[in-house]
Each structure stands twice: as C-alpha cells, then as structure tokens.
C-alpha positions in Angstrom: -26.7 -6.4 0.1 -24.8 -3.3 -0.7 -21.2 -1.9 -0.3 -19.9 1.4 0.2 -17.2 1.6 -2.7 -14.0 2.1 -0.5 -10.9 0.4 -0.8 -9.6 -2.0 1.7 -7.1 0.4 2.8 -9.6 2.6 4.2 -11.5 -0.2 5.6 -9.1 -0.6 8.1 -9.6 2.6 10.0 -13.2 3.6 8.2 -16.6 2.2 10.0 -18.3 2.9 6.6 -16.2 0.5 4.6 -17.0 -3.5 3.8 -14.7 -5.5 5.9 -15.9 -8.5 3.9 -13.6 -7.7 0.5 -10.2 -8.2 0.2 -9.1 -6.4 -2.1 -5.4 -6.9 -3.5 -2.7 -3.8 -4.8 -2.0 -5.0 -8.2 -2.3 -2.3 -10.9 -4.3 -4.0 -13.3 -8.3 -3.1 -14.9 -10.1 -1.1 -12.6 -13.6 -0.4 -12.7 -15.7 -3.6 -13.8 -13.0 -5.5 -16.0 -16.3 -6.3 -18.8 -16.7 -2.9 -21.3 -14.3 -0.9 -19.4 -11.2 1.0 -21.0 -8.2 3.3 -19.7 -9.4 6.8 -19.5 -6.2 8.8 -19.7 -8.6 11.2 -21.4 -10.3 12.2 -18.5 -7.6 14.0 -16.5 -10.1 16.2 -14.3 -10.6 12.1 -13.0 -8.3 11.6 -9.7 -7.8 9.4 -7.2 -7.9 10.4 -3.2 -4.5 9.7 -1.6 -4.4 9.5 2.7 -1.9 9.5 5.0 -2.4 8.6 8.7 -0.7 6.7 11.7 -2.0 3.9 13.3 0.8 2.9 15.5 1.5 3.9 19.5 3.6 7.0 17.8 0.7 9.5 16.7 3.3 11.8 15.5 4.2 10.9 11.8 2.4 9.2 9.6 3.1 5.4 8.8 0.7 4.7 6.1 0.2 6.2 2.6 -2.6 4.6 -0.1 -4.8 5.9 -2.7 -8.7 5.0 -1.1 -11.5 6.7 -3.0 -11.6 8.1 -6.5 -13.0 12.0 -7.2 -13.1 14.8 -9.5 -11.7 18.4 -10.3 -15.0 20.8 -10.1 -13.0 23.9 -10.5 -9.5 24.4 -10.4 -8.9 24.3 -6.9 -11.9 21.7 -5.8 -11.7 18.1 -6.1 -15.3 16.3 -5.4 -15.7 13.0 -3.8 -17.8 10.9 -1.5 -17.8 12.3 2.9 -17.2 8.6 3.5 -13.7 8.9 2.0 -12.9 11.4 4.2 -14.4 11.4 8.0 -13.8 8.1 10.2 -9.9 8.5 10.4 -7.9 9.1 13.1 -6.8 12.3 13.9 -3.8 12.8 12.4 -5.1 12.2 8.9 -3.8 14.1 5.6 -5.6 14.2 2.5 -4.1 14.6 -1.0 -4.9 14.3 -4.5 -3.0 13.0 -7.5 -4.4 13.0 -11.2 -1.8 10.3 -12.2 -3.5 7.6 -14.5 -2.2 4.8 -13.1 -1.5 6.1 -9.1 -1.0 2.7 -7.7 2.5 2.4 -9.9 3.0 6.2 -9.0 2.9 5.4 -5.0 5.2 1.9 -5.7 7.9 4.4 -7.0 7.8 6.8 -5.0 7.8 3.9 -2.1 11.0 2.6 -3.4 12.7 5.9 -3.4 11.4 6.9 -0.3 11.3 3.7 1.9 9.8 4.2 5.3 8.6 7.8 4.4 4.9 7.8 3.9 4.3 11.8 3.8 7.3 11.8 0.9 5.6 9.1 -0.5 2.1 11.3 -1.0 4.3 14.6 -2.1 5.6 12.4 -4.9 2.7 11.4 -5.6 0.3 14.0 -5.3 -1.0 17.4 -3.6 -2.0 18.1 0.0 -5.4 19.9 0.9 -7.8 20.4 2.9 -11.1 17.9 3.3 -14.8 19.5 3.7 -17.6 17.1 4.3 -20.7 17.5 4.5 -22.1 18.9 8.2 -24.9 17.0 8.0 -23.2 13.1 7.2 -24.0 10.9 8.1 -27.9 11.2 7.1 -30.8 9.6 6.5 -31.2 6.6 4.1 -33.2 9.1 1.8 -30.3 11.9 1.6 -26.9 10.5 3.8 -25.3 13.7 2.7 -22.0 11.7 1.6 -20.4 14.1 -0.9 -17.2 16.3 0.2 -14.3 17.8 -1.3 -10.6 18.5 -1.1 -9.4 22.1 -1.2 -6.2 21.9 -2.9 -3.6 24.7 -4.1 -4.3 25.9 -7.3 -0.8 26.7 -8.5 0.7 23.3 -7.1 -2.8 21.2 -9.2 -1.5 23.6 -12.5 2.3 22.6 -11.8 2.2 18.9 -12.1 -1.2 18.0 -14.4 -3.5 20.1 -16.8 -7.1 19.1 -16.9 -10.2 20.9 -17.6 -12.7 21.3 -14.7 -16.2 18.4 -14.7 -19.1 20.6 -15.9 -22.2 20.1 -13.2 -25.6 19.7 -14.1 -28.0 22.6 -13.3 -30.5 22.7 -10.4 -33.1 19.7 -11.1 -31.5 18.6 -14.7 -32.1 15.5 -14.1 -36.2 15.1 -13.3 -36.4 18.0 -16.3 -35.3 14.4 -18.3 -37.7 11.7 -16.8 -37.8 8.2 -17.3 -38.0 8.0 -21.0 -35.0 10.9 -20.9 -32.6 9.2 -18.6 -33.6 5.4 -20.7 -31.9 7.0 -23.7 -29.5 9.6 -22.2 -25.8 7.6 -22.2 -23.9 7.4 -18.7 -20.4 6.5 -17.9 -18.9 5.9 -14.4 -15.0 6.5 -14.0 -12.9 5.7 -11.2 -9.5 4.2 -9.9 -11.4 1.0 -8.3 -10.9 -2.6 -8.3 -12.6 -5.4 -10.4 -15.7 -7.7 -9.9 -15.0 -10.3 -7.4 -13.4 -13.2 -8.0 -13.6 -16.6 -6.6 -10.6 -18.4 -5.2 -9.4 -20.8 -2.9 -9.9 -17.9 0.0 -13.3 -16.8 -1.3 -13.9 -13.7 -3.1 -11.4 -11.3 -3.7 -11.4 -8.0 -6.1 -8.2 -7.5 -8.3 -6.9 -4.7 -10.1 -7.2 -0.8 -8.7 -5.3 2.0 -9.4 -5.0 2.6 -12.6 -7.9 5.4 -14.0 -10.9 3.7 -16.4 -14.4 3.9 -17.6 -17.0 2.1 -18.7 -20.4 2.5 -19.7 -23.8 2.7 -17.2 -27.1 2.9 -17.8 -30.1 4.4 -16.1 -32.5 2.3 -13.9 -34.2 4.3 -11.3 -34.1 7.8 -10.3 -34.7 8.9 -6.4 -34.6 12.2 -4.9 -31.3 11.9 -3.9 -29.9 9.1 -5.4 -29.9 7.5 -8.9 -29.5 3.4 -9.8 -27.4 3.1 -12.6 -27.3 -0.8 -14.0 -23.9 -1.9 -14.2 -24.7 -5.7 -16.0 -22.2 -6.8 -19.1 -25.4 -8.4 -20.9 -26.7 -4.8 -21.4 -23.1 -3.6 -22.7 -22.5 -1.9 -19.5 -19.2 -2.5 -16.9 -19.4 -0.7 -13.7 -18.0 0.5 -10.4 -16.3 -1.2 -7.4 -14.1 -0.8 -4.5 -12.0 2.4 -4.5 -14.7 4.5 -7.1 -16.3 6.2 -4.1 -16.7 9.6 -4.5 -16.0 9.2 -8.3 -17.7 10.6 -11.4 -20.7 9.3 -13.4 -21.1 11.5 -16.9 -24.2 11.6 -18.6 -24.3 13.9 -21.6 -26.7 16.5 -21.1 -27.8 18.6 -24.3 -24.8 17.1 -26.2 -22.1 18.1 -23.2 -20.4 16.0 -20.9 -21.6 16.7 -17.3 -20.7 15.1 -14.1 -24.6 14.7 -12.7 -23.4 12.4 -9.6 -21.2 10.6 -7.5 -20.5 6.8 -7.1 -21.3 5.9 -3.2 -22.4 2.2 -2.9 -23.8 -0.9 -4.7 -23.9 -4.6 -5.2 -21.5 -6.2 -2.8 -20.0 -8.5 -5.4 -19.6 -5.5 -8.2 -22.1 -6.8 -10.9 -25.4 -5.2 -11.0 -26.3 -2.2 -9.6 -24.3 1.4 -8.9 -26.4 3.6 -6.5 -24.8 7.5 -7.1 -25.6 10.8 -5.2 -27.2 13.0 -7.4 -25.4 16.7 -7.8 -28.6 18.6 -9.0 -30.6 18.6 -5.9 -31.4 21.5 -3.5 -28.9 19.6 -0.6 -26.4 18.8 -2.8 -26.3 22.5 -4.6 -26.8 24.0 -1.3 -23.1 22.2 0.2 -21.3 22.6 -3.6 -22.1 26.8 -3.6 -19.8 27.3 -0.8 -17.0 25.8 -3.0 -17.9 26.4 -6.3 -19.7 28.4 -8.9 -23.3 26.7 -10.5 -24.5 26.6 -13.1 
C-alpha cells in the first residue's frame, strides 16, 4: 500500500491525502528519525505554508499550517508536488517560508497573533501564486504531480538567502543506468514527520517541521518515476508525511542536483520512496514556462 506524503493538515480538505495517519505537531526529527540529520545547510529546502477557511464564513481564513515540503528552482520559483496544491477550497492561499524549523516559526507567530491565521503565514513566510500541472491528475505511468509557487523575488531576498537547486538535464538520469544510479549517492530532504509509531491508538507519525535529510538509495528507475529504498539496514533514512513535493539530490558529475520530487510511498514510512523524475520530456515541458534548463 502506498501514501501520498501530505500532512494531516492537508488531509482534511485534500482527497489525495491518507486519512489513515495521524500525524501529531510536535517539532521534533523529521524525515525517517534512523540516518537523518538537521539540514540547515540546505536553505533553497522550504516548507509549503496554506491558509484556507473551512467554516460557514468563506471570507477570512481560519486555518494556517505548513503541509508539503519544496524547493527554490530559481529565485522566484519554489518546486513541489500538484497534490500540495489543488483539492482546497476556494479561498485558499499559498506561501512559502525557508525557516529551518517552521513548525516553532508558526507557534510564535500563533501566540502573537492569536485568532489571525493570514498574520500568522506573513510571519512566517511569503505569499504567491500556485501553478499545477494542467494535466494532474494523470495516469499511473505519468500523474503529472509537480507544481510550483510563484513567489516575489525581493520579499524571498528580504527575509532568507539561499542559492537556487541545480536541475538535472534532459534524460540525465537513463544517460546513468542501473549500474550508474547503484553507485550514484541520493539524499531526500524535507520538513516531514517520522516512521510510524505504535501506541495505545494505533500508529501515529511524530515529529514534522523542522528541515532534515537523510540518505536514499536507488532501486528502480521508471519513465516517470524513480524507487528510492529508504530501509535503515542499508544506511538509508527516508521520507514521510509532509516531504511531498520535496527534493531528492543525487550528485551528478560531482554537483549536487535536485533530479526529483518526493510524491508517495510505503504507508508506514520504512521501505520505499517513489519520486517524480525532473529530467523527462513532461516534466521539462511544465518547468520551461517557469524556469531556465539546463
């Protein structure tokens, strides 16, 4: 069984999300909790914040929460996954914050702002505009899922400094092949939640928030898709609820390159991270209108 890698929060207003997981609010490891470290390096790494109203008063927001994880592609462009951002309601605002820890972030700016969710994201983070994919949904073979948030450049430069991901070139990664990919290293970053957990109520997944990685490695590569093995008995941690739309790194010709997205996986966060690939003709064809290729 698989699991689209969306938090909780977006669960409750997002078809695509598992209702199954329950995931708690408590900044603590993200990513797999086994091999995975902070990343405060990685500042182009940021997590998706939403507001939207769900309440008989469409007119102002009354919930704020981080829900996917994404990247800066250039400096106005954040990538992520076009399950983060279609299946809301209407009213709907996107932003993006490049805090490393952005669940403690939105618990300040909650208790200085109480009952104001849209001054809670402008603490937080910056407003834009989401772009998904025409075509997503698709087919199993190519769903489509990547979008991104066009943000204000200025308002990004203001409040972090980053350099932009790099992006693989058209194809980069069948150039490699099988015996490439087994000895090319991967890591998967992201703001997402730990592998479940068994309690009293059944599984739960603790942590989220707070910006890590961990190490990946290759297992199968698909025209669209890649399976990256996430198990702690190779060395590898993983991704989990809330790294949707986040970045997997592989280091292509001795640079760091973001060469796909995290979309979906084992329900339980142990074995398997499936990723949408970034150097195929669909993919390419949806990034050009936002950013220069390589």
């Amino acid at each position: 069984m698989t699991a689209v890698r969306t938090t909780t929060v977006a669960t409750a207003v997002s078809a695509a999300a598992c209702a199954a997981v329950l995931a708690t609010a408590i900044p603590s490891a993200a990513i797999n909790s086994y091999n995975a470290t902070p990343a405060p390096e990685r500042t182009e790494v940021g997590a998706l914040v939403a507001t939207w109203d769900d309440d008989a008063d469409p007119g102002t927001p009354d919930r704020v929460d981080w829900v996917c994880s994404g990247t800066m592609i250039d400096a106005d462009t954040f990538l992520t996954a076009a399950h983060c951002t279609t299946d809301w309601p209407e009213n709907v605002r996107f932003h993006v914050s490049l805090d490393q820890d952005v669940q403690a972030a939105l618990d300040a700016a909650a208790a200085a702002h109480p009952g104001d969710p849209a001054a809670v994201a402008r603490a937080v983070a910056v407003e834009g505009v989401a772009h998904s994919h025409p075509a997503y949904p698709g087919p199993a073979a190519d769903t489509h899922d990547i979008s991104v948030i066009e943000l204000p450049a200025a308002k990004i430069a203001e409040r972090w400094s980053f350099k932009p991901a790099a992006l693989p070139k058209a194809g980069a990664l069948d150039a490699l092949g099988p015996q490439g990919l087994n000895a090319t290293p991967f890591v998967v970053a992201g703001y997402g939640t730990q592998e479940a957990e068994r309690g009293p109520g059944g599984h739960t997944h603790p942590g989220g928030g707070v910006r890590m990685k961990a190490p990946v490695s290759f297992n199968a590569l698909n025209d669209a898709w890649i399976r990256l093995s996430m198990t702690a008995p190779q060395g590898n941690g993983g991704a989990c609820y809330g790294d949707s739309g986040g970045p997997n790194f592989a280091e292509l010709g001795g640079r760091r390159t973001l060469v796909a997205t995290t979309i979906t996986g084992d329900t339980p966060c142990y074995a398997t991270n499936v990723v949408y690939r970034l150097d195929t003709p669909g993919a390419r064809d949806f990034l050009r209108t936002f950013v220069q290729l390589p």
